[in-house]
N, C-alpha and C positions, 0 to 999 in steps of 0.2 A: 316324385314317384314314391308309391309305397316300400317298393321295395327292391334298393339298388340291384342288390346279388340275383333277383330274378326277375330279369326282364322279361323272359318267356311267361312269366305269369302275371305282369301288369302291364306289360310295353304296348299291351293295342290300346289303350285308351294315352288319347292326345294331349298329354300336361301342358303343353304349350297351349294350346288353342282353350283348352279347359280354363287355363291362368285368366284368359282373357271373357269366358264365355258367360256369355249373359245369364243372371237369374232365371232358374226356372225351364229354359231355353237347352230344347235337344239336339245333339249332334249327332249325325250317322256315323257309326262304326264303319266303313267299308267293307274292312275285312280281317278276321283274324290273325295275327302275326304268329301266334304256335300254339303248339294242342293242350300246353300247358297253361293255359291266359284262367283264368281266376278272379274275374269280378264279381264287387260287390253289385250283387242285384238286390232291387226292389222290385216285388212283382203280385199281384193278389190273388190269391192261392186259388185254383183251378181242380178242380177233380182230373183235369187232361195231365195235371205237372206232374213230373217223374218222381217217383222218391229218391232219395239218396240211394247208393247200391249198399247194399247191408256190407259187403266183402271187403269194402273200404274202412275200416276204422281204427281207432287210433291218432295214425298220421301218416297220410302220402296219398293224395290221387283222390278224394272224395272228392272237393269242388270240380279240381277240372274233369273229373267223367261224368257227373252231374251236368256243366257246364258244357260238354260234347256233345248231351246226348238231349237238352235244351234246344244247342242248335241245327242238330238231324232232324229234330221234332219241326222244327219252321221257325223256332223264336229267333226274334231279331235283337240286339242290343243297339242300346244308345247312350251317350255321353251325356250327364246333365250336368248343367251351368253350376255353378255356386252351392253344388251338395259335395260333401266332404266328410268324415271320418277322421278321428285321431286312432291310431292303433297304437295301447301300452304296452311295450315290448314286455316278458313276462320269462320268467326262467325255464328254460327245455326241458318237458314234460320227460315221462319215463318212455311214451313210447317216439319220441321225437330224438331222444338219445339210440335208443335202439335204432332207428333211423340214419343218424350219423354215423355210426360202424362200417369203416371201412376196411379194405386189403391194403397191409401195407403197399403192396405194388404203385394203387392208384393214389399219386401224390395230389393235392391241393390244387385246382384248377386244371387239372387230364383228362380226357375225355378218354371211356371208358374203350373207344374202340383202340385207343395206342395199346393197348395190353392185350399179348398173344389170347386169342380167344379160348386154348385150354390150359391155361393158366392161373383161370382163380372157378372157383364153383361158386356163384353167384348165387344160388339160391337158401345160402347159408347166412344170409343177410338178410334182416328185412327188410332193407331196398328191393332187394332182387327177389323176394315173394312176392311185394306188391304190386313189382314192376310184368311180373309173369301173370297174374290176377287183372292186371291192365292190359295185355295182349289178350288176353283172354275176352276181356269186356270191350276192347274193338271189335274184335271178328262178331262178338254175339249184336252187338252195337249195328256193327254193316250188315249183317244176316237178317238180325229181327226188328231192325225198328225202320220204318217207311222212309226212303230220303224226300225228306221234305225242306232240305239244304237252301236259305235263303240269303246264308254266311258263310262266304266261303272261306277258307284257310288262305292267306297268302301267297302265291305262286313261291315256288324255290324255297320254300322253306318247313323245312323237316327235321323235328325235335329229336324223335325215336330212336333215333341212332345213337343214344345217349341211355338209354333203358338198361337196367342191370339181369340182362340174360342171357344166357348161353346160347352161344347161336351155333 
């Protein structure tokens, strides 16, 4: 797996089966495991393809609303055999620190909903502005772009509730 600490952003593709999967040779995605998933794709650039959303930069959230709004569009992914990546771990950028800033409230592995909801202002983080910029780019996501949904999310499984905003 690329990358243990987040499986919401690589766990739908199948390392077991991949381990095994022939040269060359594609496997269907069934179906997204969370809104966070983040593959590398190969794809040859389309005047259809979205651009990246401008709102996103930095760090936080550009692949997967990119990768959302791919698959509203009607794109499908697949698994291929014997292609692979080395990713060289690299020192945390300035805006990837700003990223990490947290309250002290929320310890190492808490999920944001255990802490009294007006208890921290979230949007004094820049988790919590990119995560409000992300609500944002759903609702315009489900409003303005065609569901042309040919991959669906998961049954029972809902990342959001993890998002850094005041509810």
């Amino acid at each position: 797996m690329f990358d243990p600490t987040n499986r919401g952003g690589h766990g739908s593709t199948n390392y077991v089966e991949w381990f095994h999967q022939s040269e060359s040779n594609l496997i269907d995605i069934d179906c997204i495991k969370s809104k966070r998933y983040e593959p590398y794709v190969v794809m040859r650039y389309c005047d259809a393809m979205p651009p990246f959303q401008p709102s996103f930069t930095g760090y936080g959230k550009n692949k997967l609303t990119w990768s959302l709004q791919l698959l509203r569009m009607g794109y499908i992914l697949k698994q291929l055999g014997s292609g692979f990546l080395v990713h060289y771990p690299h020192k945390d950028s300035n805006s990837r620190k700003l990223w990490n800033q947290r309250p002290d409230l929320l310890e190492p592995n808490m999920k944001v909903d255990e802490i009294p909801s007006d208890s921290v202002d979230w949007s004094i983080y820049k988790r919590g502005q990119v995560d409000v910029l992300y609500v944002e780019f759903k609702e315009w996501l489900l409003s303005g772009v065609k569901d042309e949904i040919r991959m669906p999310i998961c049954d029972k499984f809902d990342d959001d509730n993890n998002l850094w905003v005041n509810k």
